[in-house]
C-alpha positions in Angstrom: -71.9 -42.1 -17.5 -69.3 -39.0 -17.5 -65.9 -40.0 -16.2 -63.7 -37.7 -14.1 -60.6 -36.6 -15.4 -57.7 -33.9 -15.1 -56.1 -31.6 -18.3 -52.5 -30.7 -16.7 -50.9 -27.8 -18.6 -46.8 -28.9 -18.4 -43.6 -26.8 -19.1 -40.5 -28.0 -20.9 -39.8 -30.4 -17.9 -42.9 -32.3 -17.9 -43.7 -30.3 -14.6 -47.3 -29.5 -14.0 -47.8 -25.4 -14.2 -51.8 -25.7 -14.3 -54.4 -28.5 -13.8 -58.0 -27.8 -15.1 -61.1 -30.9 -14.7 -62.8 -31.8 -17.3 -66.4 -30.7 -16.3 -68.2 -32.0 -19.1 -67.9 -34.3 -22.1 -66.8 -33.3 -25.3 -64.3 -30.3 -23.9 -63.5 -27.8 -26.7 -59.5 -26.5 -26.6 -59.0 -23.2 -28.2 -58.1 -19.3 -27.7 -61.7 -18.6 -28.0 -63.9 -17.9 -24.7 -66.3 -19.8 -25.8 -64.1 -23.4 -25.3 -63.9 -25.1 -22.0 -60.2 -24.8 -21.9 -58.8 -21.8 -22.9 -55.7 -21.4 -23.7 -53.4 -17.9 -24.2 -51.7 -19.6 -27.4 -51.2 -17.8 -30.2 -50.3 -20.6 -32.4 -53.9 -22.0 -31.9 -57.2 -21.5 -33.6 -60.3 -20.4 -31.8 -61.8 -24.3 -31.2 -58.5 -26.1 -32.2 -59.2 -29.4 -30.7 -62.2 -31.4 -29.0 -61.6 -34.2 -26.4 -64.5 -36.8 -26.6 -65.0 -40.2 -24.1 -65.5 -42.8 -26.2 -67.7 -45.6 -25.2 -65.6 -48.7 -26.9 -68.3 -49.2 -29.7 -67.0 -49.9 -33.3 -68.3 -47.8 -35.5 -70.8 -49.9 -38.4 -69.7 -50.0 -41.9 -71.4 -48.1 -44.4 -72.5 -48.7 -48.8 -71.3 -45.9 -51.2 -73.6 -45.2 -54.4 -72.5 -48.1 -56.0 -73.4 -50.7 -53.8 -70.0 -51.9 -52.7 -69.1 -52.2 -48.9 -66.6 -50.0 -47.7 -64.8 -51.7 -45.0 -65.4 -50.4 -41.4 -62.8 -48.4 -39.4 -61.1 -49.5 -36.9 -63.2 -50.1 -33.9 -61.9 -47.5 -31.3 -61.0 -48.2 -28.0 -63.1 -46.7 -24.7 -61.5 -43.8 -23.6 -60.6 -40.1 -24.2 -60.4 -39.6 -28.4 -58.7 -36.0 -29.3 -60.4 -34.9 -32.8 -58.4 -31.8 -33.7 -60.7 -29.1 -35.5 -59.7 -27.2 -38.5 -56.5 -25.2 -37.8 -53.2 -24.3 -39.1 -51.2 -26.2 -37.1 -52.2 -29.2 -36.0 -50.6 -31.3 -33.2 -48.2 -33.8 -32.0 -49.2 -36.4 -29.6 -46.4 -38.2 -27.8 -44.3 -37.0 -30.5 -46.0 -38.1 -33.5 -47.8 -35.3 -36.0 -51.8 -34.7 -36.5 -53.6 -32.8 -39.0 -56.2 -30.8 -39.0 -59.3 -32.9 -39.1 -57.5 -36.3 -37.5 -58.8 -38.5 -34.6 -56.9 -40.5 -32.4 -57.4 -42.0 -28.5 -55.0 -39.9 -26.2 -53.6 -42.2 -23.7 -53.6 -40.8 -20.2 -50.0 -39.8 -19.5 -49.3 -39.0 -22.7 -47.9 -35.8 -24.1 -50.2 -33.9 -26.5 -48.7 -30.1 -28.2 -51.0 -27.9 -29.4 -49.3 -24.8 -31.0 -46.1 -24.7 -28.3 -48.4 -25.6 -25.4 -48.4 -29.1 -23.7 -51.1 -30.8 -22.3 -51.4 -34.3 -20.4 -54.8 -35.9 -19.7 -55.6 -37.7 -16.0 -58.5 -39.6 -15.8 -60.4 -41.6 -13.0 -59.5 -45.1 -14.4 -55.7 -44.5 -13.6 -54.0 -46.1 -11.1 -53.2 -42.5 -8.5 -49.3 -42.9 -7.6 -48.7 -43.4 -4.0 -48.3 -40.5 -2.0 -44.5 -39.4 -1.3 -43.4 -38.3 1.6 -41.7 -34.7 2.1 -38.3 -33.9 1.8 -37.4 -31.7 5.2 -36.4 -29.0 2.9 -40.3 -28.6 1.6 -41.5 -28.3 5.0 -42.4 -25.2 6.2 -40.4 -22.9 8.0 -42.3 -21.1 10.9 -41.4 -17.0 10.8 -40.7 -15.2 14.1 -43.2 -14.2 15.9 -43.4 -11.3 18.7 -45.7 -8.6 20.1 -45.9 -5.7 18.4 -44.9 -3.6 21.0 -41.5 -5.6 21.4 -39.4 -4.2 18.7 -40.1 -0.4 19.4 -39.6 -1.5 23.5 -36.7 -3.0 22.6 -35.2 0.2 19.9 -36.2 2.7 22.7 -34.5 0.9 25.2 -31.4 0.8 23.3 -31.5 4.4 22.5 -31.7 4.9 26.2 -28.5 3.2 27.0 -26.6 5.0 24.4 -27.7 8.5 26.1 -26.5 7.3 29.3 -23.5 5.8 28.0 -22.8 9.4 26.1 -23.8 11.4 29.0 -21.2 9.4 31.0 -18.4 9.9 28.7 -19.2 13.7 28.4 -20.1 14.5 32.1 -23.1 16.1 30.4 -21.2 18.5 28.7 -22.2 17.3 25.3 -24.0 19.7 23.1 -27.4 18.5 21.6 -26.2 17.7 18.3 -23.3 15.0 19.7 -25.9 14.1 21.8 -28.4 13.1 18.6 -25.3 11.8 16.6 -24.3 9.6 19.2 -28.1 8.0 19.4 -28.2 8.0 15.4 -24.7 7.0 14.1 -25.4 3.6 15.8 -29.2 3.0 15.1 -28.4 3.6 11.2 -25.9 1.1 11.4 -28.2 -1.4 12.7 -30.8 -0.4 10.2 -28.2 -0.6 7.1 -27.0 -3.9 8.9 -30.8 -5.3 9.0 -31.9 -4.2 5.7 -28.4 -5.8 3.4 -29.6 -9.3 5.8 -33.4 -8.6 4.7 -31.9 -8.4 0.9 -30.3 -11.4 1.5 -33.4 -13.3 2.6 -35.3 -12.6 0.0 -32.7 -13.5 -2.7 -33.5 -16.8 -1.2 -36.6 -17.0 0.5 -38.3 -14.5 -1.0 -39.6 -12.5 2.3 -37.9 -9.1 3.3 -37.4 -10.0 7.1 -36.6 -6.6 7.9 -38.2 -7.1 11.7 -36.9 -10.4 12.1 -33.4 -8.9 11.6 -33.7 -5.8 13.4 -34.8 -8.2 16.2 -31.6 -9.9 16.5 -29.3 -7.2 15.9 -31.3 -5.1 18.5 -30.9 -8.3 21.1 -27.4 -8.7 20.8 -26.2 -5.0 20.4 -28.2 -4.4 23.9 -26.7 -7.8 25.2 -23.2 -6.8 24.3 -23.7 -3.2 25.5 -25.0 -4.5 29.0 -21.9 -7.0 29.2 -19.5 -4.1 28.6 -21.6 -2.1 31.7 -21.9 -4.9 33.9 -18.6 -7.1 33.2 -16.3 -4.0 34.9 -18.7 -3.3 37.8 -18.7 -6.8 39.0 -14.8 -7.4 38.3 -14.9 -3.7 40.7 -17.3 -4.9 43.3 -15.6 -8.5 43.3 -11.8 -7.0 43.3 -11.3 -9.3 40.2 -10.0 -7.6 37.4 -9.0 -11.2 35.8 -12.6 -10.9 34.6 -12.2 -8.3 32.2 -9.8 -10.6 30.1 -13.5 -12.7 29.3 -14.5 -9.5 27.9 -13.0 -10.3 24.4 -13.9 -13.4 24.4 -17.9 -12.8 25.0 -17.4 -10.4 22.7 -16.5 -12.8 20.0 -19.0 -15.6 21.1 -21.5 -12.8 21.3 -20.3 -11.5 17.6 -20.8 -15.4 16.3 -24.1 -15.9 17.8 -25.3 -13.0 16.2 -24.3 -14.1 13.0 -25.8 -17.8 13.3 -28.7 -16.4 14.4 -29.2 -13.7 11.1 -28.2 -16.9 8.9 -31.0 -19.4 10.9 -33.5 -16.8 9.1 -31.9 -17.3 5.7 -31.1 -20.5 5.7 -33.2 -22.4 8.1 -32.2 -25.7 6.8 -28.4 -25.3 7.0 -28.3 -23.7 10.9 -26.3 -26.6 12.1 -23.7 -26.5 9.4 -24.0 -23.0 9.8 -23.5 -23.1 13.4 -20.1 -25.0 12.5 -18.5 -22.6 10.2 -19.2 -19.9 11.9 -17.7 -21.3 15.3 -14.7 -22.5 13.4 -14.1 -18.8 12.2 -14.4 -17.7 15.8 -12.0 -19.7 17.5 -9.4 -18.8 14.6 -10.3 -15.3 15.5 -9.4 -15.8 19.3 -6.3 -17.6 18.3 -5.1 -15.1 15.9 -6.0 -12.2 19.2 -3.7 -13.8 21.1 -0.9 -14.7 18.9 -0.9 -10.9 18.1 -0.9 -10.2 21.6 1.8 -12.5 23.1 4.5 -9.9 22.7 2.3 -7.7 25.5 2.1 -8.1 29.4 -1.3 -9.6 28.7 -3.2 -12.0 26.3 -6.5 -11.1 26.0 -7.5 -7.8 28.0 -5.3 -5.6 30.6 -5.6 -6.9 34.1 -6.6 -3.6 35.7 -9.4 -1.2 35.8 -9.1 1.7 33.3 -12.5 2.9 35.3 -14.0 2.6 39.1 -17.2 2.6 40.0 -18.3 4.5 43.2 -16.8 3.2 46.7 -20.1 1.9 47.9 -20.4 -0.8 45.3 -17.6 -2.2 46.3 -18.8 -5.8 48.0 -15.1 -6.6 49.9 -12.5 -5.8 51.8 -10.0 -2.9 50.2 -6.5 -3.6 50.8 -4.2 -2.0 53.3 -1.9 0.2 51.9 1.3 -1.3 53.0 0.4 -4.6 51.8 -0.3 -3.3 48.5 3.2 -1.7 48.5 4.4 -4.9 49.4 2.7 -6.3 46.4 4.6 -4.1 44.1 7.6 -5.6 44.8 6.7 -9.1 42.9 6.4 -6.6 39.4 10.4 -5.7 39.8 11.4 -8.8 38.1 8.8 -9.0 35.6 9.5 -5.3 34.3 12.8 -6.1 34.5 12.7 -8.6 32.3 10.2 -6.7 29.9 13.0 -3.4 29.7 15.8 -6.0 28.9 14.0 -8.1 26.0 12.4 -4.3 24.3 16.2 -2.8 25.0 17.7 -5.8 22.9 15.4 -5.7 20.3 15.8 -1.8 20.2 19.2 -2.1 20.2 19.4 -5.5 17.3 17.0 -2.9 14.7 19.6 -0.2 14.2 22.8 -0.5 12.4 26.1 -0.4 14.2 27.9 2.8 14.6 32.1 2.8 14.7 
């Protein structure tokens, strides 16, 4: 009766590389094609070694010419016996050396060299470990998935809004060549931006996610670019130009997000401790915008419109005229009080003339 069993090929580490079944009893190990196993050793013969099942019967004793009895060898164990053929080399099993020519039962788990390969046998009688469960790291990680008509929708659309943001700025004046630069300059960026995160990713996970990064910086640059449209209209149609002071701030949210969301594709593991660092660098980024700022009538943005949008936007009320000359009034002291504090420092920074 053949029993089943499993040659596992193992580096320095004892880490299975390769796992071939044993097929059929004897199994001939060698560089030649004609063995069972072959192996790409060149510290091996052609048939260096042949891996028998024994069936636990001691082998009889036998008479030389001169009728005395020569005592019987060792009764060998049932199991896998390693006979190594004639070779240069030999082998070690679990550490201890075997000429040419030498038999001996290889236990399973045991660590057999041949030349500088190493084998361990598995067989059928062995107890099979229990099955261990999966660290979260091994699991897989499921890769973004889109239609394919999403990322150029999503590039065109993009390119669209910077025409429209350049014809604005121009009047429409702009020649055809500021016109293309103005659509380029920024879509190289995003590529160059992309293709340094796609390096990144596979340094360590071994996939080039160009689209996947694309995707995100596409999403947010057209997210951004939309809040720097829409932010000023409504502060204009709402008479609120506090709102343009959350500009900044989205801006740096929106900047963050972006990031965590590049580093959720490198690092999928590691997105909430991610998440945390790159939120703590954004608040110190706020906080550092407004301590340069507190010398300034405002913190973080102006609290005016540097651009209107047509009258017929405009969703209230505009104010009369006298009471907005009324208004102005309440700045006196305020300005006042801004001259005095920029004429003392002006005055503190020079030296003192006799």
């Amino acid at each position: 009766m053949d029993h089943a069993a499993v040659i596992e090929i193992v580096d320095r580490d004892g880490h299975c590389r390769e796992s071939h079944k044993v097929r059929a009893w004897p199994l001939r190990i060698g560089r030649s094609p004609d063995c069972d196993l072959v192996l790409s050793d060149p510290h091996l013969a052609g048939a260096h070694a042949l891996l028998h099942w024994e069936r636990g019967e001691p082998a009889a004793g036998r008479v030389d010419e001169t009728g005395d009895d020569q005592a019987a060898p060792a009764p060998v164990s049932g199991g896998p016996v390693l006979e190594l053929l004639p070779s240069q080399n030999g082998g070690w099993l679990d550490g201890r050396r075997l000429a040419a020519g030498s038999r001996a039962p290889w236990p399973s788990s045991t660590l057999l060299q041949i030349g500088t390969t190493r084998l361990r046998l598995r067989t059928a009688l062995d107890p099979l470990p229990a099955e261990k469960p999966m660290n979260r790291a091994d699991e897989p990680v499921k890769r973004d998935a889109r239609p394919a008509w999403a990322l150029p929708a999503l590039l065109a659309l993009w390119a669209l809004m910077l025409w429209g943001a350049n014809w604005a700025a121009n009047d429409g004046s702009a020649s055809w060549v500021d016109t293309v630069s103005a659509l380029l300059a920024p879509i190289g960026v995003a590529l160059i931006w992309s293709a340094l995160w796609a390096l990144v990713t596979q340094l360590f996970r071994h996939w080039f996610a160009f689209g996947a990064h694309l995707w995100r910086a596409l999403v947010a640059t057209v997210a951004m670019q939309l809040l720097d449209l829409l932010l000023p209209l409504v502060a204009y149609m709402v008479n609120a130009p506090r709102l343009l002071a959350l500009e900044p701030v989205l801006m740096s949210v929106g900047a963050a997000l972006l990031l965590w969301w590049h580093a959720t594709v490198v690092w999928p593991r590691a997105s909430r401790r991610v998440a945390v660092g790159i939120g703590a660098m954004c608040v110190v980024g706020l906080v550092l915008t407004v301590g340069r700022r507190t010398e300034q009538q405002y913190w973080l943005g102006p609290n005016y419109m540097a651009t209107l949008a047509p009258p017929s936007l405009r969703l209230v009320s505009p104010k009369p005229v006298d009471s907005f000359i009324d208004g102005m009034d309440q700045l006196e002291a305020p300005l006042l009080k801004q001259a005095e504090k920029r004429n003392e420092q002006a005055g503190g920074s020079g030296d003192n003339e006799e």
